[in-house]
N, CA, C and O of each residue as an XYZ file, in Angstrom:
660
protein
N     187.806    191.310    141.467
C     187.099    190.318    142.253
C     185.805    189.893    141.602
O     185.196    188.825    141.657
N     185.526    191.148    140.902
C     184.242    190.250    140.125
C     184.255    189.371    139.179
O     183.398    188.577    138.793
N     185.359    189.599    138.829
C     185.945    187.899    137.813
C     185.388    187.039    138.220
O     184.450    186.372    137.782
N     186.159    187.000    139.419
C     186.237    185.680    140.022
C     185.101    185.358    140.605
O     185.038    184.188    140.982
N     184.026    186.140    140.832
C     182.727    185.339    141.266
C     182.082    185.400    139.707
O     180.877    185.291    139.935
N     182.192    185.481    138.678
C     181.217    185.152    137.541
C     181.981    184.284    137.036
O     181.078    183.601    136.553
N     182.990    183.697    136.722
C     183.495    182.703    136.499
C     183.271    180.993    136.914
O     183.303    179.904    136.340
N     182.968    181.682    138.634
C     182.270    179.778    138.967
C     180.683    180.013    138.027
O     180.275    179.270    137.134
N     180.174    180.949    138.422
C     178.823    180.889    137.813
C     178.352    180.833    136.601
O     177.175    180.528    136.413
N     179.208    181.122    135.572
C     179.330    180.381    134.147
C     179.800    178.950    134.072
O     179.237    178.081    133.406
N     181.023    178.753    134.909
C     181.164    176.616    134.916
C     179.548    176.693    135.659
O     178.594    176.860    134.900
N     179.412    176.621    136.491
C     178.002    175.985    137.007
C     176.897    175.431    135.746
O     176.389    174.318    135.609
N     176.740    176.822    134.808
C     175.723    176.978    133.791
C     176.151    176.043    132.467
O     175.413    175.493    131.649
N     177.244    176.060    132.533
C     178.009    174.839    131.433
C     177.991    173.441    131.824
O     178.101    172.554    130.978
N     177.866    173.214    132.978
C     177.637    172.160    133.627
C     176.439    171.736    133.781
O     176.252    170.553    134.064
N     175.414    172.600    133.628
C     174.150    171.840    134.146
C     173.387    172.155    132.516
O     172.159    172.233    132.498
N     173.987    172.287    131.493
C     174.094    171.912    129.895
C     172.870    173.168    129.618
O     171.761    172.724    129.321
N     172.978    174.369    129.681
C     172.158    175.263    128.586
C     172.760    176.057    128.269
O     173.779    176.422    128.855
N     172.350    176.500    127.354
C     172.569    176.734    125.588
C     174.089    176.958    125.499
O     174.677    176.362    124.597
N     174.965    177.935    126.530
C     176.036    178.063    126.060
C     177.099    176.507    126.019
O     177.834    176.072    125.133
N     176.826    176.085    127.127
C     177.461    174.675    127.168
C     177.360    173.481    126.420
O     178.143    172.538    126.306
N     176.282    173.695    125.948
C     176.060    172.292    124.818
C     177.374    171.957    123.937
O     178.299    172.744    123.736
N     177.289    170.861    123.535
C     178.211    170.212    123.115
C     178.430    170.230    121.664
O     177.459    169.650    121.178
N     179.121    170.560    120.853
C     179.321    170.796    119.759
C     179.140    169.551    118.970
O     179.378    169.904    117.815
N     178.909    168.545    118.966
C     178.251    167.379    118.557
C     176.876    166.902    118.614
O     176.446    165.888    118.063
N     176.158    167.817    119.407
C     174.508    167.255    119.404
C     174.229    168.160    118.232
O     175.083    168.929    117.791
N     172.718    168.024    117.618
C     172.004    168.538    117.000
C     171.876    170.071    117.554
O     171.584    170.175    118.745
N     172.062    171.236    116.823
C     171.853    172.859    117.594
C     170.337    172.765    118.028
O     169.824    173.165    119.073
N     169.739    172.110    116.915
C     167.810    172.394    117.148
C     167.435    171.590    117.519
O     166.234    171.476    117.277
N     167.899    170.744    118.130
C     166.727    169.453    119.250
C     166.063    170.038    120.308
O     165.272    169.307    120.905
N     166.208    171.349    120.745
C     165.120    171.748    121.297
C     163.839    172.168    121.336
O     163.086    172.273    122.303
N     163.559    172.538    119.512
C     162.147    172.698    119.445
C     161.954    172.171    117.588
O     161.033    172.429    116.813
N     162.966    171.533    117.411
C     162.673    170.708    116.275
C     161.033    169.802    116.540
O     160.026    169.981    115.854
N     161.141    169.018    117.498
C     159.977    168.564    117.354
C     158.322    169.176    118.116
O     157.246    168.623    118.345
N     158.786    170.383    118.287
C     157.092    171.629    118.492
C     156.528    171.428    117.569
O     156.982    171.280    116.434
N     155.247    171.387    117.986
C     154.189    171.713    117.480
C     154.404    172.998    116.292
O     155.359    173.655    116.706
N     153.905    173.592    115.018
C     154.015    174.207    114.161
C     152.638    175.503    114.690
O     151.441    175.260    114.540
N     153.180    176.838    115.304
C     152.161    177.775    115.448
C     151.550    178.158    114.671
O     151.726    178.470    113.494
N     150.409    178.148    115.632
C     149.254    178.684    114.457
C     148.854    179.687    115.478
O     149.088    179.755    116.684
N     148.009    180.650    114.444
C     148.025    182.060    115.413
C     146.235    181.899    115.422
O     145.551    181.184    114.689
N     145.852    182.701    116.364
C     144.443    182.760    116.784
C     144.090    183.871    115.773
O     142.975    183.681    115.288
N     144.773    185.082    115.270
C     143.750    186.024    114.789
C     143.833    186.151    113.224
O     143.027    186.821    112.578
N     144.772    185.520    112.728
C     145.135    185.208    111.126
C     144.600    184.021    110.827
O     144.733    183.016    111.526
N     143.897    184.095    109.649
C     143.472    182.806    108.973
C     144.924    182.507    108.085
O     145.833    183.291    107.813
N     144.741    180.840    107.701
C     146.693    180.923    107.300
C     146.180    180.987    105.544
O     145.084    180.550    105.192
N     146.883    181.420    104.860
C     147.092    181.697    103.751
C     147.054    180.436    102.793
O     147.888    179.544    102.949
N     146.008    180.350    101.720
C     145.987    179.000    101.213
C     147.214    178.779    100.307
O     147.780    179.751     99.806
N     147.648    177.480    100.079
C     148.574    177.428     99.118
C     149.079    178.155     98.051
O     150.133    178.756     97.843
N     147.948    177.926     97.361
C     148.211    178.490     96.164
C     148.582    179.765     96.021
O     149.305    180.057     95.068
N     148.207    180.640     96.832
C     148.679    182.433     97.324
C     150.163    182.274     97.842
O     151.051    183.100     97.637
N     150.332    180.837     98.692
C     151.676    180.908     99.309
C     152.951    180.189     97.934
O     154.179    180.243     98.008
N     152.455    179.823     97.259
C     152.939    179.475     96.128
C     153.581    180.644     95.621
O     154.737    180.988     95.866
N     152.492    181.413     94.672
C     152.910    182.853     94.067
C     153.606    183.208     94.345
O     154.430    183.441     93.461
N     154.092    183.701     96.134
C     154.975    184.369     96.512
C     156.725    183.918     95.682
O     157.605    184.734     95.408
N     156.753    183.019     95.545
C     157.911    181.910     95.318
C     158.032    181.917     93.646
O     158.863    181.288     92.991
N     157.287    182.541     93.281
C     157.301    182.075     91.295
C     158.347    182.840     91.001
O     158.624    183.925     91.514
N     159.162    182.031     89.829
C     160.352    183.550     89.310
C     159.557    185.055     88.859
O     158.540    185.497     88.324
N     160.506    185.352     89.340
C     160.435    186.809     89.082
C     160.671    187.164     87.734
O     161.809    186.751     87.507
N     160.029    187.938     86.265
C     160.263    187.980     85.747
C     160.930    189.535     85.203
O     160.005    190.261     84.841
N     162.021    190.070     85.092
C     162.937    190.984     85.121
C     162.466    192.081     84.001
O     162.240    193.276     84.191
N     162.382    191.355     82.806
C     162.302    191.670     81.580
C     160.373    191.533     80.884
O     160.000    190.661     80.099
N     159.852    192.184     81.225
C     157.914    191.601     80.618
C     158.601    191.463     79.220
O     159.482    191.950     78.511
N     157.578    190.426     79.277
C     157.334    189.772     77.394
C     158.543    189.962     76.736
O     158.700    190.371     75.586
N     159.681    189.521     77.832
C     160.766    188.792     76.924
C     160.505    187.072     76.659
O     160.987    186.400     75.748
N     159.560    186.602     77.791
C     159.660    185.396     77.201
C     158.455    185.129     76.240
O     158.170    184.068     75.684
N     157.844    186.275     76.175
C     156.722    186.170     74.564
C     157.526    186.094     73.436
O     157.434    185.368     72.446
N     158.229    186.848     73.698
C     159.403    187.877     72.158
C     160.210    186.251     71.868
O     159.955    185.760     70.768
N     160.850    185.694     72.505
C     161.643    184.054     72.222
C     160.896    183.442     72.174
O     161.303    182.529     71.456
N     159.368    183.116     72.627
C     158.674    181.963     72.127
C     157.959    182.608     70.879
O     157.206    181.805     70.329
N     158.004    183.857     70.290
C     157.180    184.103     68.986
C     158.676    184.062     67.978
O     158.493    183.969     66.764
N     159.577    184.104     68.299
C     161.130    184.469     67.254
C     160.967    182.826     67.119
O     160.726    182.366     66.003
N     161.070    182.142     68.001
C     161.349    180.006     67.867
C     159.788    179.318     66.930
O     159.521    178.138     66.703
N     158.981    180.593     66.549
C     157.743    180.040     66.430
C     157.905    179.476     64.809
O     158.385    180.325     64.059
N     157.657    178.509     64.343
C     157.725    178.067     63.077
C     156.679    178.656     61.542
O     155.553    178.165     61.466
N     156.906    179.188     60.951
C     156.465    179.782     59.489
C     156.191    178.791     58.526
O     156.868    177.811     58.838
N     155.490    178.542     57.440
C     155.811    178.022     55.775
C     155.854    179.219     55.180
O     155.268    180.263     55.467
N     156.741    178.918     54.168
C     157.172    179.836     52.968
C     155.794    179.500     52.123
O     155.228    178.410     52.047
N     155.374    180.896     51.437
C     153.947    180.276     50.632
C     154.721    179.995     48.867
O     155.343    180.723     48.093
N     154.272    178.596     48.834
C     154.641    177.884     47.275
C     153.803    178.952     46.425
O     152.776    179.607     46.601
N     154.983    178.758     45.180
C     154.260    180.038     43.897
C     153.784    178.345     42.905
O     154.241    177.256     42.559
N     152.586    179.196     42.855
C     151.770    177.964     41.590
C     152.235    178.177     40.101
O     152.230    179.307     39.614
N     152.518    177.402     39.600
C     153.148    177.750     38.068
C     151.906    178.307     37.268
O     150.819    178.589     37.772
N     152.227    178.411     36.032
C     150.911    178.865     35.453
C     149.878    177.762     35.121
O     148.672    177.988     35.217
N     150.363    176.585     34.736
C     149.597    175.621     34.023
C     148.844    174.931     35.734
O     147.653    174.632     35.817
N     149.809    174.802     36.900
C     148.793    174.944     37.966
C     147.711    175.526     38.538
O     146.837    174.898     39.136
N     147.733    176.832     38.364
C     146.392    178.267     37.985
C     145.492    177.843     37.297
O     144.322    177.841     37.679
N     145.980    177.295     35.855
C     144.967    176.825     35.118
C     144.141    175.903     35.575
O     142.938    176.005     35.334
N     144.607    174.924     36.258
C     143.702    173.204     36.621
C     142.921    173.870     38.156
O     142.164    173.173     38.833
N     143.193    174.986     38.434
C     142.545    175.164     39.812
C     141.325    176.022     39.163
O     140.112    175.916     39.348
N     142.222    177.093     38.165
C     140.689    178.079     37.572
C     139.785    176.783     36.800
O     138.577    177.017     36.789
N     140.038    175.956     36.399
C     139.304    175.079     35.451
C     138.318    173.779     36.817
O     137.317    173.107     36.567
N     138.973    173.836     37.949
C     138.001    173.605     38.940
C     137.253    173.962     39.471
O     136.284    173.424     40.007
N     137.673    175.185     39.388
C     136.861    176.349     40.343
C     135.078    176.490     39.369
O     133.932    176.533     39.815
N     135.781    176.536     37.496
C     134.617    176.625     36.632
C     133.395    175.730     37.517
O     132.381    175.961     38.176
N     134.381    174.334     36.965
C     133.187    173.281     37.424
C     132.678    172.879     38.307
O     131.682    172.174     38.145
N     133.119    173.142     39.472
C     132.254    173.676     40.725
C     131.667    174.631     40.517
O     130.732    174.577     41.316
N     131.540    175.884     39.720
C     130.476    176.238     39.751
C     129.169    176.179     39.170
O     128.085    176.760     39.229
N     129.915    174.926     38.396
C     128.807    174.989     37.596
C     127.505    173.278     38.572
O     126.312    173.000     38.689
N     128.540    172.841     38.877
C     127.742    171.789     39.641
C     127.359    172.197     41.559
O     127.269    171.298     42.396
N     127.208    173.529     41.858
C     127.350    173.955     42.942
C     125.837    173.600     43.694
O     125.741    173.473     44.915
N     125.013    173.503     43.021
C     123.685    173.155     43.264
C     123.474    171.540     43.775
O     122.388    171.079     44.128
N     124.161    171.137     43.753
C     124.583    169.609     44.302
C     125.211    169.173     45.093
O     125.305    167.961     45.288
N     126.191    170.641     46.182
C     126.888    170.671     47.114
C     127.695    170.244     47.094
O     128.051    169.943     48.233
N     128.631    169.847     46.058
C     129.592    168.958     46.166
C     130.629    169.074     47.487
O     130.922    170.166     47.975
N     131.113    167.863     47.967
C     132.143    167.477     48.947
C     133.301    168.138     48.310
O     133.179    168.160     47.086
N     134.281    168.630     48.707
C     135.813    169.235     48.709
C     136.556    169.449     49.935
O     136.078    169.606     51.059
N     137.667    169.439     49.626
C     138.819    169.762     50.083
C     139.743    171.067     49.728
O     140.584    171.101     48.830
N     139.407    172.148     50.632
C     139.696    172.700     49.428
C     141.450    173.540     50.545
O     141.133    173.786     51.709
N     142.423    173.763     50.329
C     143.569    173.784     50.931
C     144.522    175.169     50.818
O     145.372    175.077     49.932
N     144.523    176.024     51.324
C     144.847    177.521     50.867
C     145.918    178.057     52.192
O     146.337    177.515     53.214
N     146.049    179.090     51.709
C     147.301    179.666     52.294
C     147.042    180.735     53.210
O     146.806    181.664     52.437
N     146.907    181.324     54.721
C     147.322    181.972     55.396
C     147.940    182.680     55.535
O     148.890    181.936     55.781
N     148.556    184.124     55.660
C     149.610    184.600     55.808
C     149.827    184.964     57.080
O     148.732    185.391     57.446
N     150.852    185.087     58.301
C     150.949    185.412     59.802
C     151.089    186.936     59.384
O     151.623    187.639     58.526
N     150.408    187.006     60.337
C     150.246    188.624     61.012
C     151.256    189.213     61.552
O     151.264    190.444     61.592
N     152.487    188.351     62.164
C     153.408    189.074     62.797
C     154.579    188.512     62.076
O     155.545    189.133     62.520
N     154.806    188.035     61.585
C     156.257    187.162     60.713
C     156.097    186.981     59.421
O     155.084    186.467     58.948
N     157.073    187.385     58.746
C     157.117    186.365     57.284
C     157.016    185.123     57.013
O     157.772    184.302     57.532
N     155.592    184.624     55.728
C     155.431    183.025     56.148
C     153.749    183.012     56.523
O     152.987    183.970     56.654
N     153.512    181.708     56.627
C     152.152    181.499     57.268
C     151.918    180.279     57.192
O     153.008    179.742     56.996
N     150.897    179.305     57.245
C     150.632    178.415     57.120
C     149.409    177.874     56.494
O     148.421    178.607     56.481
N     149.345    176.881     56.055
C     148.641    176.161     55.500
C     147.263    175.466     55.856
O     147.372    174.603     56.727
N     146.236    175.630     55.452
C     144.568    175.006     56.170
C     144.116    174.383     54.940
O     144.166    174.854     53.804
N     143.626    173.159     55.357
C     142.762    172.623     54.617
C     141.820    173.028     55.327
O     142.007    173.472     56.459
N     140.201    172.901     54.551
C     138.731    172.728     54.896
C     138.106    172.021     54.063
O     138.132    172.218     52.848
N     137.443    171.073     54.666
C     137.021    170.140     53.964
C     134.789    170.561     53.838
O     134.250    171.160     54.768
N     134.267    170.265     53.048
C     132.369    171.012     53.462
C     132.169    170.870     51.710
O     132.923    170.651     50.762
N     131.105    171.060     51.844
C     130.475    171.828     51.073
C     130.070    173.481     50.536
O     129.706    174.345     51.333
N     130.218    173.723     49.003
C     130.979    174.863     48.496
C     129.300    175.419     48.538
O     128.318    174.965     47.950
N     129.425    176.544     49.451
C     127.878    177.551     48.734
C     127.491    178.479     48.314
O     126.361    178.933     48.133
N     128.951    178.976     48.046
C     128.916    180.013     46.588
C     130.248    180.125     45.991
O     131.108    179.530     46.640
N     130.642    180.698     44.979
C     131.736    180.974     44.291
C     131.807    182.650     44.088
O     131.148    182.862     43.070
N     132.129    183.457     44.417
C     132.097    184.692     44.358
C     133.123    185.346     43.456
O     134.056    185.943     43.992
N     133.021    185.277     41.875
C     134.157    185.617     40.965
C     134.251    187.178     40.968
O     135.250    187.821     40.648
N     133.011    187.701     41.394
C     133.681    189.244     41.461
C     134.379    189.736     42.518
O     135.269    190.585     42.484
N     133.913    189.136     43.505
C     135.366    189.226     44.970
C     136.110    188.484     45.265
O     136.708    188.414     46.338
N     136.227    187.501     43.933
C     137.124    186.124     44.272
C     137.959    185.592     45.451
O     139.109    185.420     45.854
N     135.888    185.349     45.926
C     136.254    184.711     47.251
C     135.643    183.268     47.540
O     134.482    183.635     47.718
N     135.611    182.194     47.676
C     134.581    180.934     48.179
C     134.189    180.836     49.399
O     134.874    180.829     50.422
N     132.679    180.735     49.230
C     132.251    180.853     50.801
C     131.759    179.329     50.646
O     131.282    178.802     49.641
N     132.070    178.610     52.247
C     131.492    177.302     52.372
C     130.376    176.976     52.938
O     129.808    177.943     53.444
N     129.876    176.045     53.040
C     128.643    175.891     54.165
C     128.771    176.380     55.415
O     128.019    177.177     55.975
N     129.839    175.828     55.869
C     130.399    176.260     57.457
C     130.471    177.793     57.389
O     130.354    178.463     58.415
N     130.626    178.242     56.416
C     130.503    179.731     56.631
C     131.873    180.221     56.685
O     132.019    181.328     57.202
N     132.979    179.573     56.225
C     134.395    179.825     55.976
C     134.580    180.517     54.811
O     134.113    179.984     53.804
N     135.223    181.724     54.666
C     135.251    182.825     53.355
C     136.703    182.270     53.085
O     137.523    182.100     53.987
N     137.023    181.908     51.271
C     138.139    181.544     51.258
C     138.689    182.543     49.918
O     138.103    182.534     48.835
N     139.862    183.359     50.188
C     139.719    184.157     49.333
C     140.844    183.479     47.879
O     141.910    182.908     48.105
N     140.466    183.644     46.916
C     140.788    182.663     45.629
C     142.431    182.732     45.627
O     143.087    181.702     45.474
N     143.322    184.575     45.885
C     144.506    184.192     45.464
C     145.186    183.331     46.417
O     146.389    183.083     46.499
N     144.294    182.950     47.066
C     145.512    182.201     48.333
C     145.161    180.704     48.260
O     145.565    179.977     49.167
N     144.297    180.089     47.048
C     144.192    178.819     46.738
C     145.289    178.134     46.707
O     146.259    178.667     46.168
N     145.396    177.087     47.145
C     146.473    175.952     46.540
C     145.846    174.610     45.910
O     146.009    174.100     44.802
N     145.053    174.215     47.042
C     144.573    172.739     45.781
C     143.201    172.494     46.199
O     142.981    172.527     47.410
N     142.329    172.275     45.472
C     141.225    171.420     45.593
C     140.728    170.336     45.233
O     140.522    169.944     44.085
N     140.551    169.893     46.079
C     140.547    168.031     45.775
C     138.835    167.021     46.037
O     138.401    166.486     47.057
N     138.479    167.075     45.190
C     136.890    166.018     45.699
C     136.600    164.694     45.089
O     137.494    164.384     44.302
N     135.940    164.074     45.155
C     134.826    163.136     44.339
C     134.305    163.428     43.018
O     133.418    162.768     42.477
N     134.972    164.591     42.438
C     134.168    165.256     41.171
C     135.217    164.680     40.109
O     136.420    164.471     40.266
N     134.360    164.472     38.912
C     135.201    164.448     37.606
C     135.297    166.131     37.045
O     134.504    166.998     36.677
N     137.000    165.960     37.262
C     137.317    166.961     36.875
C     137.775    166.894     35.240
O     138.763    167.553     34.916
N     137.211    166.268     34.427
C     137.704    165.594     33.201
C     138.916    165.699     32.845
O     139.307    166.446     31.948
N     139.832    164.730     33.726
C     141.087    164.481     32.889
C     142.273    165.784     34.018
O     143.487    165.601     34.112
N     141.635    166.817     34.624
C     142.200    167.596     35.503
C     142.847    166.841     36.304
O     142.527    165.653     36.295
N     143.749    167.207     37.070
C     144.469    166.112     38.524
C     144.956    167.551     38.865
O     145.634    167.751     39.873
C-alpha cells in the first residue's frame, strides 16, 4: 500500500516540473547558469597570475628541456689558418706594434671555443689596440677586451699593411 501512496506523489512532483521531471530537452543548468559568481567574505580571491601557475605544464623530467635546447644549439667548426696566413697576421700584429702609440682603429676577429660542446663561435671587436703582449700572447684593447693571439683569425684596419691583405 505504500506504493501506491508514493506513486501519486512523485506524478504530482513531475508535474509541477522539479528537478526530477524536467524535460530532457531544456538546458540541465538554466537554473543557476545565470547567478551571480560567489565571492566569499573571508578569502581575498587569488590574483591571476598565482591562478595561472596552477595550470602551467607540469614538467616530468627537470632540465630535459635545457638538455634539447643545448643538443639543437648551433656550433662553428674553428678554421685552421695555413701557414702563409700566420704569417700576414704575425706580420700585422709586428706593425701594430710598432704604430700602437697612435691607437690605431681595428677589427680584430678571433675564435671562441664553447664550454659545453665541440665548436664555438666567432667575435669580432672592433677599438683601439693598447697593448700587444708577446710574452703572453695576448692583445688587450681599449675596452679592456683580452684577446688571446692563438685564437686570432683576421685583422682588418685603415693601416698600410705594405702590400699584406
Amino acid at each position: 500500500m505504500n506504493k501506491e501512496k508514493e506513486e501519486p506523489e512523485v506524478q504530482n512532483r513531475m508535474k509541477s516540473g522539479s528537478a526530477v521531471g524536467k524535460e530532457r530537452s531544456s538546458f540541465p543548468y538554466e537554473d543557476i547558469v545565470n547567478l551571480p559568481h560567489p565571492v566569499s567574505r573571508y578569502h581575498v580571491p587569488m590574483p591571476l597570475i598565482q591562478r595561472a601557475a596552477q595550470f602551467a605544464p607540469f614538467a616530468a623530467l627537470t632540465g630535459y628541456d635545457e638538455a634539447i635546447e643545448e643538443t639543437g644549439r648551433q656550433t662553428d667548426d674553428r678554421v685552421a689558418l695555413s701557414e702563409s696566413e700566420i704569417a700576414i697576421l704575425n706580420r700585422k700584429l709586428q706593425i701594430l706594434k710598432q704604430i700602437l702609440d697612435r691607437r690605431p682603429e681595428v677589427s680584430i676577429t678571433y675564435f671562441i671555443p664553447d664550454s659545453r660542446k665541440k665548436g664555438g663561435s666567432y667575435h669580432t671587436v672592433s677599438g683601439s689596440v693598447k697593448k700587444i703582449d708577446s710574452q703572453n700572447q695576448r692583445i688587450v684593447m681599449c675596452s679592456g677586451e683580452v684577446i688571446s693571439m692563438d685564437r686570432l683569425i683576421a685583422i682588418e684596419g685603415d693601416i698600410s699593411w705594405d702590400g699584406f691583405a
